[in-house]
LUMPAMAR-252216 format. One line per 5 residues: number of its first residue (from 0); their letters; for each residue x, y, z of N, C-alpha, C. Coordinates in steps of 0.2 Angstrom, whole numbers. Atoms other than C-alpha are relative to their C-alpha. Last residue first. Layout:
NUM = A = X,Y,Z,X,Y,Z,X,Y,Z; ...
This chain:
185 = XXXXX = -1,1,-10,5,162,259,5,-3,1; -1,-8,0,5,166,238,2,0,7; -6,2,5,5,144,235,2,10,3; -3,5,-3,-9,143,249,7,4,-2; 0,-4,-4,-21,158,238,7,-4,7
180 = XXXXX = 4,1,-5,-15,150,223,-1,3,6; 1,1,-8,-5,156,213,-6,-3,0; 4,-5,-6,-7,160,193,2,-6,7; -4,-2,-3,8,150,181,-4,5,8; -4,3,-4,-3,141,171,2,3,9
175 = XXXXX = 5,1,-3,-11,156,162,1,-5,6; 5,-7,-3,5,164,159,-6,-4,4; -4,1,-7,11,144,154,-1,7,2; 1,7,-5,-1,145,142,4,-1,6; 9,-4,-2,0,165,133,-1,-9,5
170 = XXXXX = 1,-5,-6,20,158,133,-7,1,3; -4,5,-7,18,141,123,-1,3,5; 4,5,-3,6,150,111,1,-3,7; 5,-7,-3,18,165,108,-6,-4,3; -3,-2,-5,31,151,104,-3,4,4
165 = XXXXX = 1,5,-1,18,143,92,4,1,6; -6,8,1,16,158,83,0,-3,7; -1,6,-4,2,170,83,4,-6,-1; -7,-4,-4,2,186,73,2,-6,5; 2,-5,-7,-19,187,69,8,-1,4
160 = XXXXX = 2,-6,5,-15,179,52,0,5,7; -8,-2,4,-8,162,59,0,9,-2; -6,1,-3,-21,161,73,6,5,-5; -6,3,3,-36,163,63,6,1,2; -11,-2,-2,-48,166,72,2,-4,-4
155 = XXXXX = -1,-6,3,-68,166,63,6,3,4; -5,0,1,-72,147,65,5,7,-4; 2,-1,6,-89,149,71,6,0,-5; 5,6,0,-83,141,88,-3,2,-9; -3,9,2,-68,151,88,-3,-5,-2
150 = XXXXX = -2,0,5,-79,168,85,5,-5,-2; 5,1,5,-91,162,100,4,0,-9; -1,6,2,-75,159,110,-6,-1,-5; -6,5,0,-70,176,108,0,-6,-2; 0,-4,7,-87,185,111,5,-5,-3
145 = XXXXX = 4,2,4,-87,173,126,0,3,-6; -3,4,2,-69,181,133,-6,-6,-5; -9,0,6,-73,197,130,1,-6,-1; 4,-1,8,-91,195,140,6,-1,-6; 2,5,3,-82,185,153,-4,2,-7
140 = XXXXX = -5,4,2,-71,200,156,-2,-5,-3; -4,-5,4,-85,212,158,3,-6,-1; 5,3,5,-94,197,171,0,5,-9; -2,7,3,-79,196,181,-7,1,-6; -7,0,4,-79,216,183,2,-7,-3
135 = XXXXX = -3,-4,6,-97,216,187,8,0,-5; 0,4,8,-95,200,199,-2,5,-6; -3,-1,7,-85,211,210,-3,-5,-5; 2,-7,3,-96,213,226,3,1,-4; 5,-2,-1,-99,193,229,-1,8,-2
130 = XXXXX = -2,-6,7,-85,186,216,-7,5,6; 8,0,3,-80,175,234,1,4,-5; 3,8,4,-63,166,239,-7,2,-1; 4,4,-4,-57,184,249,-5,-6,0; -2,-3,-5,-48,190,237,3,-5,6
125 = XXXXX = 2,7,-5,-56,182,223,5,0,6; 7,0,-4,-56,198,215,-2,-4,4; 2,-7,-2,-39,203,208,-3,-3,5; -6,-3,-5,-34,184,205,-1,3,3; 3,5,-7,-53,181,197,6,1,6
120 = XXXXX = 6,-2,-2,-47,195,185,-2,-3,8; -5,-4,-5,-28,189,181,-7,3,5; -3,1,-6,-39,173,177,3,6,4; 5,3,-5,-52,181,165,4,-2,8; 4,-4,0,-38,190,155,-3,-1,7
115 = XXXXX = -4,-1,-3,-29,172,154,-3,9,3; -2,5,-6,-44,167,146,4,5,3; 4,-1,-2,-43,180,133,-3,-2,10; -2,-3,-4,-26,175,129,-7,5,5; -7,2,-7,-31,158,129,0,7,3
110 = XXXXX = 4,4,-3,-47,163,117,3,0,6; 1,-8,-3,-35,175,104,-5,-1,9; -5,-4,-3,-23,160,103,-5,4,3; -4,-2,5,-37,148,99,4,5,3; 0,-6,1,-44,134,109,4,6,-5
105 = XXXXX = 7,-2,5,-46,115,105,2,8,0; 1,5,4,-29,108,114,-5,4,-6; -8,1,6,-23,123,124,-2,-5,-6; 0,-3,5,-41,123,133,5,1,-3; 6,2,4,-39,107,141,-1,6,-5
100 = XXXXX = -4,6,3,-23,114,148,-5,-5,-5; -5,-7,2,-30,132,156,5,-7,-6; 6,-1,7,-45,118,162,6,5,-6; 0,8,6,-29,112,172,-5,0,-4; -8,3,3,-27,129,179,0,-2,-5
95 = XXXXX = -1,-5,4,-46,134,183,7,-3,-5; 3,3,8,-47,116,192,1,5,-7; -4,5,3,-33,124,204,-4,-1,-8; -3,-3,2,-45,138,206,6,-3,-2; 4,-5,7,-58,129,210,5,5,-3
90 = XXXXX = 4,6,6,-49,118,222,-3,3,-6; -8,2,6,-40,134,232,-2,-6,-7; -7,2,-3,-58,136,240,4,-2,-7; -4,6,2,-74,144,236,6,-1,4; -5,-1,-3,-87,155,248,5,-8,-5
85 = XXXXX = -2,-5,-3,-103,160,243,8,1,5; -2,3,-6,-106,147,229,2,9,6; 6,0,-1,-114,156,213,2,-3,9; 2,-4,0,-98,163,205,-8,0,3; -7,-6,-6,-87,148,207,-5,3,2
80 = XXXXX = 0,4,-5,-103,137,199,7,4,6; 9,0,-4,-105,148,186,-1,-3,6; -1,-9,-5,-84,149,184,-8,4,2; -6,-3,-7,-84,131,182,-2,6,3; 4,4,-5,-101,129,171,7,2,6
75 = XXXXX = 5,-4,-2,-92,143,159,-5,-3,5; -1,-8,-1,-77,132,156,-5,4,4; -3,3,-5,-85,115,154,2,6,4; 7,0,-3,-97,125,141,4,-2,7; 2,-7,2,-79,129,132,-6,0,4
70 = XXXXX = -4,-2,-6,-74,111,135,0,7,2; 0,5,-8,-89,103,127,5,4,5; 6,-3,-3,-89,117,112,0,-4,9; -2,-5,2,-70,112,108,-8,2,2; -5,1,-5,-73,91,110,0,11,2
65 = XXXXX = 3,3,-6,-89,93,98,5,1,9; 5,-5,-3,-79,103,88,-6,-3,2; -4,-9,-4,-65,94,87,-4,5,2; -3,2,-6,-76,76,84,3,6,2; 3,1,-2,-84,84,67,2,0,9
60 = XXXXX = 2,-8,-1,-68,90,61,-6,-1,5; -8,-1,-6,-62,71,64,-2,9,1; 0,5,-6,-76,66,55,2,2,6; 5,-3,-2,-77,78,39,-2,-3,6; 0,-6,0,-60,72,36,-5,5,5
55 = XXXXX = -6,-2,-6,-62,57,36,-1,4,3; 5,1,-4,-78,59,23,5,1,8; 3,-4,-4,-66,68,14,-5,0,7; -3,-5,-5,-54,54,12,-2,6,4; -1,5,-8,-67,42,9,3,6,3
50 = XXXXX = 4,-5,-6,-71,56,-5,0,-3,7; 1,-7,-3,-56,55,-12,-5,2,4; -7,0,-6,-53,36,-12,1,7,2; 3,4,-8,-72,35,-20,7,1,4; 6,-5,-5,-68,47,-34,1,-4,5
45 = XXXXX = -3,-6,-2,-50,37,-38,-6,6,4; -6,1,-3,-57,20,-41,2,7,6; 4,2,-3,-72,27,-51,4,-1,6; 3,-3,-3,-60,33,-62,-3,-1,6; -5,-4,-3,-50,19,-64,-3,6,4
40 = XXXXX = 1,2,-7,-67,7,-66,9,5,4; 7,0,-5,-73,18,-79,4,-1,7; 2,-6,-4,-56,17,-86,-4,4,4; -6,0,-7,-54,-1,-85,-1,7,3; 4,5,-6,-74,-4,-93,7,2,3
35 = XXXXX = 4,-6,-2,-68,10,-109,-2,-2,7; -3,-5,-2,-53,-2,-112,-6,4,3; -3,4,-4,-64,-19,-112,3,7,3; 4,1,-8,-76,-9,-123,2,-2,5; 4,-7,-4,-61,-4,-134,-8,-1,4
30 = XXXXX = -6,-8,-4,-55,-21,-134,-3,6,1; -2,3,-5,-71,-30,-140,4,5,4; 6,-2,-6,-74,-17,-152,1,-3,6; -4,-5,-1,-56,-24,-160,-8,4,5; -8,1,-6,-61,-42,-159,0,9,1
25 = XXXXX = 4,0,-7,-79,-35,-169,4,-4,6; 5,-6,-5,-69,-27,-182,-2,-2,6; 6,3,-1,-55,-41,-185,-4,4,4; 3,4,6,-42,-36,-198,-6,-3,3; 1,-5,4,-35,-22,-185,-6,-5,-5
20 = XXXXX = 9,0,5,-36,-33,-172,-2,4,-7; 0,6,4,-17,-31,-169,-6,-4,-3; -4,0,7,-17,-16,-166,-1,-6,-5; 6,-4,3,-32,-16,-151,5,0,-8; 5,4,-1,-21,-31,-142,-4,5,-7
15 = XXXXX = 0,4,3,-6,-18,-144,-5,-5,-2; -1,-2,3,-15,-4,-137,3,-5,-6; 6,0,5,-23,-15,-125,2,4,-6; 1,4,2,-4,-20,-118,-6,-1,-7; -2,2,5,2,-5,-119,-4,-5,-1
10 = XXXXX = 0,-4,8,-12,4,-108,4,-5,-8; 8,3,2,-12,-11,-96,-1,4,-6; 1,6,1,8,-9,-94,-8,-3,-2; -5,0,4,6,8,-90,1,-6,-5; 2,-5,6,-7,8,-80,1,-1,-7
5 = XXXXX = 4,5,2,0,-9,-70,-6,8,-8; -6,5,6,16,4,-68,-6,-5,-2; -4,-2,6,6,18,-62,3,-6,-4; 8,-1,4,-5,7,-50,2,3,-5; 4,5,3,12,2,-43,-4,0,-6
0 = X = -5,1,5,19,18,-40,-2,-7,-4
């Protein structure tokens, strides 16, 4: 509001300033170079406040998908490390959980519910705390759910278009949430 009112105000003034030179050509050149130097610097002004802003922009986008590949390989390291071990415990299945909460922040609807996919999976099959003679079935699931985060990481979900509200969110999260422990079911 400011910057409009010093506009405004700057406008009349040289307008007047440029009138009342009328009888003195090279006063009134004066003024219109003086005018032509605010402009400039108006413009100039307003490009750089736009592109700070994009540079922002293009910062914090950066940082999200750093944060968003990191937790996604965090993901896949977990359940490589479940799947390689010959005998896990409740702990790996908790951390599953709480990764169920790290992925809410970055992931996308179709991701979670994928995710959650994967969990009902491990449930089935982790029986006995090993994937020894069911890692085909976890390893079908993890295809779905990689596919999935490959097209979140390319930015090719789009939540809002694929039916996803915010309430549909909450649920596919606390679903995932909500699995047992082998403890919690005893």
């Amino acid at each position: 509001m400011l910057t409009l009112c010093c506009l405004i105000f700057g406008y009349a003034f040289m307008r007047l300033a440029y009138q009342s030179t009328d009888n003195f050509p090279f006063t009134q050149e004066i003024v219109v170079i003086i005018l032509g130097t605010l402009v400039t610097i108006i413009i100039t002004a307003l490009l750089l406040n736009k592109q700070t802003a994009v540079e922002v922009q293009k910062e914090q986008n950066i940082k999200f998908f750093e944060l968003k590949t990191q937790t996604y390989l965090q993901l896949l390291d977990l359940l490589e490390e479940m799947s390689l071990v010959d005998f896990f415990t409740d702990k790996e299945l908790i951390r599953l959980k709480f990764l169920t909460h790290k992925l809410s922040i970055v992931a996308s609807a179709k991701v979670l519910e994928k995710y959650g996919n994967v969990l009902k999976t491990i449930e089935t099959i982790s029986k006995d705390n090993t994937f020894s003679d069911d890692t085909s079935i976890l390893h079908k699931e993890l295809a779905n759910l990689s596919f999935n985060i490959r097209e979140d990481i390319l930015g090719l979900n789009n939540d809002l278009l694929l039916g996803y509200n915010s309430q549909k969110m909450k649920s596919i999260i606390a679903s995932n949430t909500s699995r047992k422990t082998k403890k919690e079911i005893l």
